[in-house]
PDB file with SEQRES, HELIX, SHEET and CRYST1 records, atoms N, CA, C and O in Angstrom:
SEQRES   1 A   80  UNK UNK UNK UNK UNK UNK UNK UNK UNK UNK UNK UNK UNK          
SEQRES   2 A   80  UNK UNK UNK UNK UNK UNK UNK UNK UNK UNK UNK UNK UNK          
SEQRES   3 A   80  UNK UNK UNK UNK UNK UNK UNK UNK UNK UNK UNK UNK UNK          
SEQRES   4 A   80  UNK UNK UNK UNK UNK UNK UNK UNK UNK UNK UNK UNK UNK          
SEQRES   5 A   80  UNK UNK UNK UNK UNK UNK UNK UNK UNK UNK UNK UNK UNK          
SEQRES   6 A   80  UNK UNK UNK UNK UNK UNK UNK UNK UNK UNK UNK UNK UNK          
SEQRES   7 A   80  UNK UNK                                                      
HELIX    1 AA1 UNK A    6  UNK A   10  1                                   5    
HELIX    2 AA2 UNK A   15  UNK A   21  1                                   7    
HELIX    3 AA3 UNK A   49  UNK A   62  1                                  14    
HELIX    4 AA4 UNK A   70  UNK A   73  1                                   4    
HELIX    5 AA5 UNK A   75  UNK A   78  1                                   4    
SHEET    1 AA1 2 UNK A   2  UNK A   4  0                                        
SHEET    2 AA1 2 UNK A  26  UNK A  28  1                                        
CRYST1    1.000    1.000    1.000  90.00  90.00  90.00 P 1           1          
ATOM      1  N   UNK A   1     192.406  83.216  -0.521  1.00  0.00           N  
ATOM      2  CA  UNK A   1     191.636  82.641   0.563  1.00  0.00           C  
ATOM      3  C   UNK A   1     190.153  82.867   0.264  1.00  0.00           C  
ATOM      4  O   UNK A   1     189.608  83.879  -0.175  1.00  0.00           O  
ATOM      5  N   UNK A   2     189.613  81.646   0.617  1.00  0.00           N  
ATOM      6  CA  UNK A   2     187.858  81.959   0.112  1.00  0.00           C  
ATOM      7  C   UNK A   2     187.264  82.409   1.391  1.00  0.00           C  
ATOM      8  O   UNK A   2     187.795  82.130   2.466  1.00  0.00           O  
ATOM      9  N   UNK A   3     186.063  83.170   1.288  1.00  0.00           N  
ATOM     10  CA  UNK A   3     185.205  83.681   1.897  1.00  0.00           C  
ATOM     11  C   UNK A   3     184.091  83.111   2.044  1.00  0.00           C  
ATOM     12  O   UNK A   3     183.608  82.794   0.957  1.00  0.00           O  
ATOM     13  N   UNK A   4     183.430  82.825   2.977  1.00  0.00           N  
ATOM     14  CA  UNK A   4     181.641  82.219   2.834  1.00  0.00           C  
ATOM     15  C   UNK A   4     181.178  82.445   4.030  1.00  0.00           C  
ATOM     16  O   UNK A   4     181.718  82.234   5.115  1.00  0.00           O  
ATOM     17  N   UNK A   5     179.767  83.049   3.695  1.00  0.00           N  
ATOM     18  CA  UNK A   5     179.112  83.423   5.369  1.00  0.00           C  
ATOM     19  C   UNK A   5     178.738  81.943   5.635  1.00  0.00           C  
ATOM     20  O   UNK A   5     178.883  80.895   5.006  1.00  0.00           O  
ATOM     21  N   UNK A   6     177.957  82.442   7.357  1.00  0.00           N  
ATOM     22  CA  UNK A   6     177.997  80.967   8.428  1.00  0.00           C  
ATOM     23  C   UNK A   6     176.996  80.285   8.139  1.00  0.00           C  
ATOM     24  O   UNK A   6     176.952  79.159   8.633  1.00  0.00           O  
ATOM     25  N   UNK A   7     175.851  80.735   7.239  1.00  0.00           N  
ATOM     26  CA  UNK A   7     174.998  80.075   6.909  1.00  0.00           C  
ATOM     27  C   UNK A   7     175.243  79.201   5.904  1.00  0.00           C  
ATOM     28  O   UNK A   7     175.042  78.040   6.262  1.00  0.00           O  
ATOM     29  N   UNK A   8     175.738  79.363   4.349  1.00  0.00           N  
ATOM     30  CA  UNK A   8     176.438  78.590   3.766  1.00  0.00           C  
ATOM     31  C   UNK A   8     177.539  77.809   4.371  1.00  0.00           C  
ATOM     32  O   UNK A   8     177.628  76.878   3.570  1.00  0.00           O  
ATOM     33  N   UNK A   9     177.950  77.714   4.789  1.00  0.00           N  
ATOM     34  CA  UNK A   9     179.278  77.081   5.843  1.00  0.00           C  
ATOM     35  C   UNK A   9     179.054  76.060   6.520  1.00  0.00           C  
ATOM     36  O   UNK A   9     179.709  75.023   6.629  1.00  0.00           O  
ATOM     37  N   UNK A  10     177.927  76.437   7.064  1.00  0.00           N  
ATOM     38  CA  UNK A  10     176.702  75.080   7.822  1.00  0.00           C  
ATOM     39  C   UNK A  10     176.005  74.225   6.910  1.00  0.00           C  
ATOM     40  O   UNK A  10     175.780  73.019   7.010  1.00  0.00           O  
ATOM     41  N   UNK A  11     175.703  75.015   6.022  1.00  0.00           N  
ATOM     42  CA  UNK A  11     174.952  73.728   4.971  1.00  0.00           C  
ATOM     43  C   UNK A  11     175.764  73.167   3.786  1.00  0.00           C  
ATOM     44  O   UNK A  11     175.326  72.349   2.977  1.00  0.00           O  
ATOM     45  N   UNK A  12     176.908  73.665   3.781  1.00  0.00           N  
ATOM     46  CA  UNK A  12     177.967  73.080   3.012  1.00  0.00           C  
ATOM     47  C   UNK A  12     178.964  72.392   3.661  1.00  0.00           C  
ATOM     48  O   UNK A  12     179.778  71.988   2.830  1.00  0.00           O  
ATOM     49  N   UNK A  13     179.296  72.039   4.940  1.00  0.00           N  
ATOM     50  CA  UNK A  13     180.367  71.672   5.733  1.00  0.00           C  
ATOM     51  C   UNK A  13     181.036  70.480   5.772  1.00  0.00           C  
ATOM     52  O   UNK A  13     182.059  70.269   6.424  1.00  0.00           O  
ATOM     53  N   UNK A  14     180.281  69.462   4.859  1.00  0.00           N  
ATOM     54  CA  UNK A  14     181.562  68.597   4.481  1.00  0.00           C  
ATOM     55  C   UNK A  14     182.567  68.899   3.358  1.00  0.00           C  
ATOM     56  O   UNK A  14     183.778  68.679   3.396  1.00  0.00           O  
ATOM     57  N   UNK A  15     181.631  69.621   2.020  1.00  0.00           N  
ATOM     58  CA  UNK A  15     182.387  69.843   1.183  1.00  0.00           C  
ATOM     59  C   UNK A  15     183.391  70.844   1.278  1.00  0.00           C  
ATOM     60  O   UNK A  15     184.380  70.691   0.562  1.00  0.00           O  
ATOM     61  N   UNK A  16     183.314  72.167   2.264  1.00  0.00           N  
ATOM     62  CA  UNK A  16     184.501  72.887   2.823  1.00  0.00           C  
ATOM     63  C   UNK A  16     185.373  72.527   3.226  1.00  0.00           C  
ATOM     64  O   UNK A  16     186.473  73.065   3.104  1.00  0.00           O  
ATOM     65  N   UNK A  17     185.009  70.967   4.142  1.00  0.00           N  
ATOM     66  CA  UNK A  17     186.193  70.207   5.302  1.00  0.00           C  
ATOM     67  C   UNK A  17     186.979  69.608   4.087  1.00  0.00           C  
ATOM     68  O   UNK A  17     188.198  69.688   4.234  1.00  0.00           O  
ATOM     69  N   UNK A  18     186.539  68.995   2.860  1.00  0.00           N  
ATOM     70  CA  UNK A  18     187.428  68.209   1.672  1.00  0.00           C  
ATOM     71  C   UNK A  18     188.194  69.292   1.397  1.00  0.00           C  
ATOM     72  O   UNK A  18     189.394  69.138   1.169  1.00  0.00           O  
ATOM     73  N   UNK A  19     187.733  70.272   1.383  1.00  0.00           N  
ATOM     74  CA  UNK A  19     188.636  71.638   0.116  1.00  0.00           C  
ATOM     75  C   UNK A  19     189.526  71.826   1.197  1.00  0.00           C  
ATOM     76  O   UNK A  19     190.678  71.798   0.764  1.00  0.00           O  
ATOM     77  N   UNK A  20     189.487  72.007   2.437  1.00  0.00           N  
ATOM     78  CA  UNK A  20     190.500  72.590   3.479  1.00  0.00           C  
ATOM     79  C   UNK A  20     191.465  71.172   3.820  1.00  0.00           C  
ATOM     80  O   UNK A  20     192.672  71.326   4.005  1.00  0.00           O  
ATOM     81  N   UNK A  21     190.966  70.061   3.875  1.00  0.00           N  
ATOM     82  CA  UNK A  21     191.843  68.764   3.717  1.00  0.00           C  
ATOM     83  C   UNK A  21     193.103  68.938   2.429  1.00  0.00           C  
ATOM     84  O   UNK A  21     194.281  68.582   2.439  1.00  0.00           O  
ATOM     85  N   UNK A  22     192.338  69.594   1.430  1.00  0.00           N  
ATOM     86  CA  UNK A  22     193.130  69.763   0.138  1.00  0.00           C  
ATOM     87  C   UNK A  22     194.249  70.600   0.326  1.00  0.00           C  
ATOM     88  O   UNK A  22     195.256  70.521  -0.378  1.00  0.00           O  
ATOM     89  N   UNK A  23     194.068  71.602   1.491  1.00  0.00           N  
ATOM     90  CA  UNK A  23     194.996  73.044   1.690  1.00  0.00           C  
ATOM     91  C   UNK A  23     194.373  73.853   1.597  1.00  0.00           C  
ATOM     92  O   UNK A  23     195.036  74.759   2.101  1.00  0.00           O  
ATOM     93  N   UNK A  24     192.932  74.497   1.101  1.00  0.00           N  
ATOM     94  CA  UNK A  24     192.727  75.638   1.435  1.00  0.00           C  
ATOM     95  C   UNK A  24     191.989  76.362   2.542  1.00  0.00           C  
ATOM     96  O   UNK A  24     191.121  75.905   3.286  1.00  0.00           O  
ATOM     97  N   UNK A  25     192.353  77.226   2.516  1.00  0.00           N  
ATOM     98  CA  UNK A  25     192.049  78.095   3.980  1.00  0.00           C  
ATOM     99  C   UNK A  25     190.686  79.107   3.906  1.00  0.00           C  
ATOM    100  O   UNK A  25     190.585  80.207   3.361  1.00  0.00           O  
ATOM    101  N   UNK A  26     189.928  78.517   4.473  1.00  0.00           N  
ATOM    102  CA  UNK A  26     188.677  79.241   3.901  1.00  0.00           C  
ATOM    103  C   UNK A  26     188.570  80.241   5.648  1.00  0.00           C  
ATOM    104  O   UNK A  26     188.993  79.873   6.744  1.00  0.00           O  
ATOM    105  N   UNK A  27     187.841  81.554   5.274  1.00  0.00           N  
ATOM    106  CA  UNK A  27     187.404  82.585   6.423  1.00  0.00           C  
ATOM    107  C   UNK A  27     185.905  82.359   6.082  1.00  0.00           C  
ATOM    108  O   UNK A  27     185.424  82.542   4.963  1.00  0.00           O  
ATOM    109  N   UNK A  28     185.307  81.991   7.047  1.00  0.00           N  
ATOM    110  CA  UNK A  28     183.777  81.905   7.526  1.00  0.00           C  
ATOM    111  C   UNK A  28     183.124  83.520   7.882  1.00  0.00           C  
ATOM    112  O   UNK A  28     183.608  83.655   9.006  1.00  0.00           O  
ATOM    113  N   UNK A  29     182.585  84.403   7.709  1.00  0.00           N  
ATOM    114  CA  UNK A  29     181.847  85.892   7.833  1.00  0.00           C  
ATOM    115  C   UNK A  29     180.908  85.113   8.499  1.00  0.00           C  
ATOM    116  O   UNK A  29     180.715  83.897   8.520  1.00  0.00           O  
ATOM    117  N   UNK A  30     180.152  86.414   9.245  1.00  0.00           N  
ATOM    118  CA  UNK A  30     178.609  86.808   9.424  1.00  0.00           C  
ATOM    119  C   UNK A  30     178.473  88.132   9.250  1.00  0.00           C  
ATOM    120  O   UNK A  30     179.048  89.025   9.871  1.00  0.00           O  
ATOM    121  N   UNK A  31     177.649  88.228   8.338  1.00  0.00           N  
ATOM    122  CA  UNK A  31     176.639  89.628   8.029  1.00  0.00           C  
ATOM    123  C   UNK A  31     178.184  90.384   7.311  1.00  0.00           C  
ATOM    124  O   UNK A  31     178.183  91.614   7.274  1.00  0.00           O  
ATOM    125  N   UNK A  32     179.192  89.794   6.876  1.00  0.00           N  
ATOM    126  CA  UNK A  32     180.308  90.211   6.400  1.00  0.00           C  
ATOM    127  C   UNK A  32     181.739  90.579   6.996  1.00  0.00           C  
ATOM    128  O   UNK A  32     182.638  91.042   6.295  1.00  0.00           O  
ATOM    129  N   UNK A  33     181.876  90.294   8.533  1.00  0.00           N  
ATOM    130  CA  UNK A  33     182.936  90.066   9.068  1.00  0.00           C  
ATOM    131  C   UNK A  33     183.577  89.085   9.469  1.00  0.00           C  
ATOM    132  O   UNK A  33     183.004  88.333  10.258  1.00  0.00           O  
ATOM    133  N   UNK A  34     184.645  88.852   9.148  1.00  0.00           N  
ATOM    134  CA  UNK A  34     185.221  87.410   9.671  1.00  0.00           C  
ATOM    135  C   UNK A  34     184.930  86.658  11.306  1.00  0.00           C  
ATOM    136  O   UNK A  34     185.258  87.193  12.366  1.00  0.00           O  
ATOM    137  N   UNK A  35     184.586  85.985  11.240  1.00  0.00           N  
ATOM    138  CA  UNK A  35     184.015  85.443  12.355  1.00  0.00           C  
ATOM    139  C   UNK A  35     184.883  84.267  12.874  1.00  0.00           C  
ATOM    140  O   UNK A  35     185.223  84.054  14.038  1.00  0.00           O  
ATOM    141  N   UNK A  36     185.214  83.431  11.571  1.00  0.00           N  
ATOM    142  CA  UNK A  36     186.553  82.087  12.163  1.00  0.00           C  
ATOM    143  C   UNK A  36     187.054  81.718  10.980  1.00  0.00           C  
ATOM    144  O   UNK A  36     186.480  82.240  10.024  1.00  0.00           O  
ATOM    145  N   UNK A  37     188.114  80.841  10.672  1.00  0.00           N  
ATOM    146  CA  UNK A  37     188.612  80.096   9.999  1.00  0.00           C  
ATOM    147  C   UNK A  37     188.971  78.813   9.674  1.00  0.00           C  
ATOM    148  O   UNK A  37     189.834  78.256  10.351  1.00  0.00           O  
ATOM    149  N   UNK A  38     188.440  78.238   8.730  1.00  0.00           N  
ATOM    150  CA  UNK A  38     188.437  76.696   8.522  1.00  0.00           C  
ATOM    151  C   UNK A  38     189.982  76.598   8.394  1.00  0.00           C  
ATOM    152  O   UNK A  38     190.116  77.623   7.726  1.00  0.00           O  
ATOM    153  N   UNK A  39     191.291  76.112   8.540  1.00  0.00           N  
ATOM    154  CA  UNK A  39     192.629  75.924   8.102  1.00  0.00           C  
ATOM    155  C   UNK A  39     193.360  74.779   8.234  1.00  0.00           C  
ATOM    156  O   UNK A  39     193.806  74.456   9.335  1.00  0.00           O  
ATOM    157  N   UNK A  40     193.604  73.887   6.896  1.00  0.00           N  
ATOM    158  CA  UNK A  40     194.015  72.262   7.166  1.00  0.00           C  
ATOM    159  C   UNK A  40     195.274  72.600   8.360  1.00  0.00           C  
ATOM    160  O   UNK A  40     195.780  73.671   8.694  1.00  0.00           O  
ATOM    161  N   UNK A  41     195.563  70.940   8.906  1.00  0.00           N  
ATOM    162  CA  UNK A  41     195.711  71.067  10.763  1.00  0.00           C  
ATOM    163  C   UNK A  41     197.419  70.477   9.721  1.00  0.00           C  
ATOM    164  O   UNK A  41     197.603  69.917   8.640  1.00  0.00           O  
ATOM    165  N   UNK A  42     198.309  71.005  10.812  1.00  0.00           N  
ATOM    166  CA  UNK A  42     199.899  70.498  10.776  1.00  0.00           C  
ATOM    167  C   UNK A  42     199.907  69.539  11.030  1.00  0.00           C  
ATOM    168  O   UNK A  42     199.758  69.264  12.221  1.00  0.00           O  
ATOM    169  N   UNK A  43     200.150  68.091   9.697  1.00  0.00           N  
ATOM    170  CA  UNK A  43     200.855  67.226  10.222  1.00  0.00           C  
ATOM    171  C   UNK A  43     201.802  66.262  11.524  1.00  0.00           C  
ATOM    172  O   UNK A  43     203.033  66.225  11.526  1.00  0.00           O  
ATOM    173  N   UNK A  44     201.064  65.654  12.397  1.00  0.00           N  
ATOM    174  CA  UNK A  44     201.524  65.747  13.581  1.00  0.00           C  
ATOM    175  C   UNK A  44     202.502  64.701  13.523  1.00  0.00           C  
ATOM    176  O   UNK A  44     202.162  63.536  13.318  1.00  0.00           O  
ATOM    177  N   UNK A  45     204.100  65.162  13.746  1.00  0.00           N  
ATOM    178  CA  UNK A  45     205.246  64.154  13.761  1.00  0.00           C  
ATOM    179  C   UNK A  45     205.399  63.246  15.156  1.00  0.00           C  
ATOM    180  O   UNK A  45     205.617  63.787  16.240  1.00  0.00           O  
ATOM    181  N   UNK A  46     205.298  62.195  15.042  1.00  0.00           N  
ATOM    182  CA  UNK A  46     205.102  61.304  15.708  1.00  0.00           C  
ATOM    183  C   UNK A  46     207.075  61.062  16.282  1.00  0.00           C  
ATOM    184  O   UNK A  46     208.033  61.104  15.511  1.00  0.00           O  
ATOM    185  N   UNK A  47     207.133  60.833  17.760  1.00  0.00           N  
ATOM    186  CA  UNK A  47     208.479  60.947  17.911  1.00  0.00           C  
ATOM    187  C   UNK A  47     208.851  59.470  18.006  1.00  0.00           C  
ATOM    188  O   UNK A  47     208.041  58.641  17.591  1.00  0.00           O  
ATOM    189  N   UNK A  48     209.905  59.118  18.473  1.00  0.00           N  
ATOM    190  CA  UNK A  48     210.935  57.785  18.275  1.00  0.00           C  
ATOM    191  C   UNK A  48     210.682  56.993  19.482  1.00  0.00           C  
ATOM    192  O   UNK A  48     211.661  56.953  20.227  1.00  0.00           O  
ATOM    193  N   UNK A  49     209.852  56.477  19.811  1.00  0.00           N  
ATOM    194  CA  UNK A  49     209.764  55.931  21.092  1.00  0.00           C  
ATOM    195  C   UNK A  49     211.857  55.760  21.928  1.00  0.00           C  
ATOM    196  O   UNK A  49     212.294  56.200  22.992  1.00  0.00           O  
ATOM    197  N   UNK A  50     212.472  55.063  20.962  1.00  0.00           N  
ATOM    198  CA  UNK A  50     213.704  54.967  21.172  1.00  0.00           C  
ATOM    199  C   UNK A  50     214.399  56.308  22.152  1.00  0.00           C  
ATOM    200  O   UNK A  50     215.162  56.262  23.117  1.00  0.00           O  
ATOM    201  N   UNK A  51     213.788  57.439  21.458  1.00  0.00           N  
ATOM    202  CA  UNK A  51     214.259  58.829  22.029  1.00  0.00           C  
ATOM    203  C   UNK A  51     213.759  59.387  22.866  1.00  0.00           C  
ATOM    204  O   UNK A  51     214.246  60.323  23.501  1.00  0.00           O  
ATOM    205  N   UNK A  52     212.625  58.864  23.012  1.00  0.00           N  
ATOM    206  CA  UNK A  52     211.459  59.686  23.914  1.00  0.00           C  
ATOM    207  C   UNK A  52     212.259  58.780  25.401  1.00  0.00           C  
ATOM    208  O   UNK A  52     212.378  59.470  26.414  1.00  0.00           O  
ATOM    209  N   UNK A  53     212.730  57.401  25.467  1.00  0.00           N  
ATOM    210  CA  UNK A  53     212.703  56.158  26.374  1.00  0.00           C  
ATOM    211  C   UNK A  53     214.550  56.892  26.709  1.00  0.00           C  
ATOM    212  O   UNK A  53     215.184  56.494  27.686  1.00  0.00           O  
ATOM    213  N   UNK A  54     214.874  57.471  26.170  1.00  0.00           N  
ATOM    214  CA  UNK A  54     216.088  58.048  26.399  1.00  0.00           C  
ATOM    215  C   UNK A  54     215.919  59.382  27.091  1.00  0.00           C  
ATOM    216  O   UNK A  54     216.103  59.358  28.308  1.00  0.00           O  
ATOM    217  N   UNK A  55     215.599  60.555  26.535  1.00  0.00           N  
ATOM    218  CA  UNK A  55     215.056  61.374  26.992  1.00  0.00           C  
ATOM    219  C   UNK A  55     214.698  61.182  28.795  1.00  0.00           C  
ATOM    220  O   UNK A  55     215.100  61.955  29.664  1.00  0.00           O  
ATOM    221  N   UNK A  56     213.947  60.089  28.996  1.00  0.00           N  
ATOM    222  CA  UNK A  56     213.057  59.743  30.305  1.00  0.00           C  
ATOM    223  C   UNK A  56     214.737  59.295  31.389  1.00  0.00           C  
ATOM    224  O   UNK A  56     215.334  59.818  32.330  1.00  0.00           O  
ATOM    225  N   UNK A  57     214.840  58.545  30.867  1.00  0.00           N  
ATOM    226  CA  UNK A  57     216.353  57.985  31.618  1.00  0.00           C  
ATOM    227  C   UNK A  57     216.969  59.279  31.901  1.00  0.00           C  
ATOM    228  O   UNK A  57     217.113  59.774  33.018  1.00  0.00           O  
ATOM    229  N   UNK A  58     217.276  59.716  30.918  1.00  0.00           N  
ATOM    230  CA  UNK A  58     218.549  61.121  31.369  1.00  0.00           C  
ATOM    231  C   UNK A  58     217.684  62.109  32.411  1.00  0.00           C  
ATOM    232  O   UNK A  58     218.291  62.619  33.353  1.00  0.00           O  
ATOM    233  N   UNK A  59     216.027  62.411  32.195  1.00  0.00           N  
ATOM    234  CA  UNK A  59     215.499  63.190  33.062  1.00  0.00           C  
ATOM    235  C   UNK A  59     215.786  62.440  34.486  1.00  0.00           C  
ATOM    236  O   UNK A  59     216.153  62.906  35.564  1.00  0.00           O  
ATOM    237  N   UNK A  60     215.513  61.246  34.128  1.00  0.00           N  
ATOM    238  CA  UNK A  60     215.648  61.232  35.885  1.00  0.00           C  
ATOM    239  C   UNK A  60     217.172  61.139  36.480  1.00  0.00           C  
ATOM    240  O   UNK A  60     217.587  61.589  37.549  1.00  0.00           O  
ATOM    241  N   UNK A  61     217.689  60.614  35.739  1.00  0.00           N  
ATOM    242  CA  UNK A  61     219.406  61.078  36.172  1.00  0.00           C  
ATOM    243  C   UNK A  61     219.659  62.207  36.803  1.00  0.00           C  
ATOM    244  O   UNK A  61     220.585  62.282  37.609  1.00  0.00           O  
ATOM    245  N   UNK A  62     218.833  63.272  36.504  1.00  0.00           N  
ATOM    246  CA  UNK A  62     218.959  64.484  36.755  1.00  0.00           C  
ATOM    247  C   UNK A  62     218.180  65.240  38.023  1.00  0.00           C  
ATOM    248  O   UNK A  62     218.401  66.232  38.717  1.00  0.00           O  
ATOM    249  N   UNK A  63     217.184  64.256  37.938  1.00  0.00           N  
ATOM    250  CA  UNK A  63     216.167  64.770  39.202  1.00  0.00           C  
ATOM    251  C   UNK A  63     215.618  63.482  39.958  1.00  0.00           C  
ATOM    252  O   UNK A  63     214.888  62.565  39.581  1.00  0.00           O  
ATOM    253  N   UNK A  64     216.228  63.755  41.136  1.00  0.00           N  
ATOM    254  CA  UNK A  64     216.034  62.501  41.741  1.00  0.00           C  
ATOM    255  C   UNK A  64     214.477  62.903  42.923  1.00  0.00           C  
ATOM    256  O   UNK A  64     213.751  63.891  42.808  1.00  0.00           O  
ATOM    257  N   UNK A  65     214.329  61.650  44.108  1.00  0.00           N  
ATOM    258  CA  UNK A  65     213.625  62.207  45.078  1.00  0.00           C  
ATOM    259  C   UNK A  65     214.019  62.620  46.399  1.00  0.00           C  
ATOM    260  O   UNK A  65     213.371  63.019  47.366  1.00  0.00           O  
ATOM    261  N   UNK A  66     215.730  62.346  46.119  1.00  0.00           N  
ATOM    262  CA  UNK A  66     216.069  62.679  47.256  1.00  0.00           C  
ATOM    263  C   UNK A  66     216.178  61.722  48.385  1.00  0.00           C  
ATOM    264  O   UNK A  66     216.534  62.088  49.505  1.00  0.00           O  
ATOM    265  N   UNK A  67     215.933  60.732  48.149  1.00  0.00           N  
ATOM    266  CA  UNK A  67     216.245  59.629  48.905  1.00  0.00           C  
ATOM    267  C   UNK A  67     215.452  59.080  49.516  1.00  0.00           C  
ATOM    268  O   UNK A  67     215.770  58.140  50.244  1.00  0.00           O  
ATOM    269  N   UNK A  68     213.649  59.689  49.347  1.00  0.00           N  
ATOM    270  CA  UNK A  68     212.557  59.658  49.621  1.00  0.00           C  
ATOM    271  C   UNK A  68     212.136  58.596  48.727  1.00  0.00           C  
ATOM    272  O   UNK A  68     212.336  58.769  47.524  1.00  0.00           O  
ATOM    273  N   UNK A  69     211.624  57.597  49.095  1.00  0.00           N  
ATOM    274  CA  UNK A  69     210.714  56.670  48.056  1.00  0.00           C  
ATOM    275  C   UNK A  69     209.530  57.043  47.283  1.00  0.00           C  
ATOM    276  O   UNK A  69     208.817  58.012  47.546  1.00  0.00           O  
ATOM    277  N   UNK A  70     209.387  56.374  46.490  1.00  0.00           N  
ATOM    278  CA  UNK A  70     207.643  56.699  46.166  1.00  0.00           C  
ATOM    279  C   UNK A  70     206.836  56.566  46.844  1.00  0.00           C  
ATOM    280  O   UNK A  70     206.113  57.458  47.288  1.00  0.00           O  
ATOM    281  N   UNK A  71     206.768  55.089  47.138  1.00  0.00           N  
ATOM    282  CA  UNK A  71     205.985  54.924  48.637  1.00  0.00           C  
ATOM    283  C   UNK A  71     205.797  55.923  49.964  1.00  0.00           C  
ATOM    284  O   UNK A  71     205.025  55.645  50.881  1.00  0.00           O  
ATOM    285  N   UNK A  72     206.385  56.781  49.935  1.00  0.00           N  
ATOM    286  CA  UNK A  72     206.904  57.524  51.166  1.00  0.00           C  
ATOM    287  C   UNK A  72     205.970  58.693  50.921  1.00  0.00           C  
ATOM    288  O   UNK A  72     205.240  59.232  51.753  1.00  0.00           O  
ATOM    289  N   UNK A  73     206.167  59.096  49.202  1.00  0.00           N  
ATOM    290  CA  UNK A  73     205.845  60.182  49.068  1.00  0.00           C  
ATOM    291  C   UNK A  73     203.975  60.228  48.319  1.00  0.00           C  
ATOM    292  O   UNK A  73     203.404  61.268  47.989  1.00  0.00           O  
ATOM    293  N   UNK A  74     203.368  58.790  48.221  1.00  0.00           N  
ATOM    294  CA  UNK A  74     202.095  58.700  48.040  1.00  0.00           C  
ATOM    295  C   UNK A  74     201.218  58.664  49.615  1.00  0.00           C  
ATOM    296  O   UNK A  74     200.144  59.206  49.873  1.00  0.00           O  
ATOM    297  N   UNK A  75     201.884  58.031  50.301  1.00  0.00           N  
ATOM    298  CA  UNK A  75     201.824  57.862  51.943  1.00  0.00           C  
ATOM    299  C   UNK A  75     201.849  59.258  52.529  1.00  0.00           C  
ATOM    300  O   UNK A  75     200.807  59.607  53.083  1.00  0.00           O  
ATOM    301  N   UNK A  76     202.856  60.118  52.503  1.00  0.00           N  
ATOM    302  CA  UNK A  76     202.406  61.711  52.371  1.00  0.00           C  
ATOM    303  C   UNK A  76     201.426  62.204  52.164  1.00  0.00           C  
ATOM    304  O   UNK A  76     200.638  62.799  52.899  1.00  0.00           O  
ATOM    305  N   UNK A  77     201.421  61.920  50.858  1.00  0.00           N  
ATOM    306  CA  UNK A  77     200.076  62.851  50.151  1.00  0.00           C  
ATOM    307  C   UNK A  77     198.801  62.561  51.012  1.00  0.00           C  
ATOM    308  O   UNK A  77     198.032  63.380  51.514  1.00  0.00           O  
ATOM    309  N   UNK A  78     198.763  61.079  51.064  1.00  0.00           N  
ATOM    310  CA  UNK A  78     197.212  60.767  51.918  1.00  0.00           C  
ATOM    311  C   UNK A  78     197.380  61.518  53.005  1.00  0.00           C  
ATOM    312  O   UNK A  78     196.371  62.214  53.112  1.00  0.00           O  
ATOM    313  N   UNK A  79     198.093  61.729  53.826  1.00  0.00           N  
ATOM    314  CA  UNK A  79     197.425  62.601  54.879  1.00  0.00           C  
ATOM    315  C   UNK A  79     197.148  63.952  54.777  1.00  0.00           C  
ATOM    316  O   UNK A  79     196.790  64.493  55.823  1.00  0.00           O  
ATOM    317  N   UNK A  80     197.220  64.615  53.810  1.00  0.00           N  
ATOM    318  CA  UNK A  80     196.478  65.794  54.000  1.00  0.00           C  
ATOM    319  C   UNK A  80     195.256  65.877  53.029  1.00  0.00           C  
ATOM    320  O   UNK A  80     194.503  66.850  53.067  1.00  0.00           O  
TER     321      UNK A  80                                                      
END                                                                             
């Protein structure tokens, strides 16, 4: 893991953001203590709309309003 104080860090900060895009994990110091860490971000898995639209169905199967409408229950809310 590389090391670089915050002053270099600032005036180098695109070319750190490429190297940490690459995978590496750089620790940022001041005056020689770690202060933060640059660390490329986890891949974010995108879900199945198909599953997510399933998922939603079975939740509400499960939790209803009780026999209360929506209407009933936005009409509620306004009065307080």
């Amino acid at each position: 893991m590389k090391k670089i104080g915050s002053y270099e860090a600032k005036t180098h900060l695109p070319k750190l953001l490429k190297q940490t895009a690459k995978g590496e994990k750089i620790t940022i110091t001041k005056h020689g203590v770690p202060v933060a860490m640059l660390v490329p971000v986890q891949p974010v898995r995108k879900s199945d709309p198909q599953v997510i639209i399933m998922e939603l169905r079975e939740f509400r199967k499960a939790h209803t309003l009780g026999g209360i409408s929506l209407r009933e229950m936005i009409e509620e809310g306004r009065r307080f």
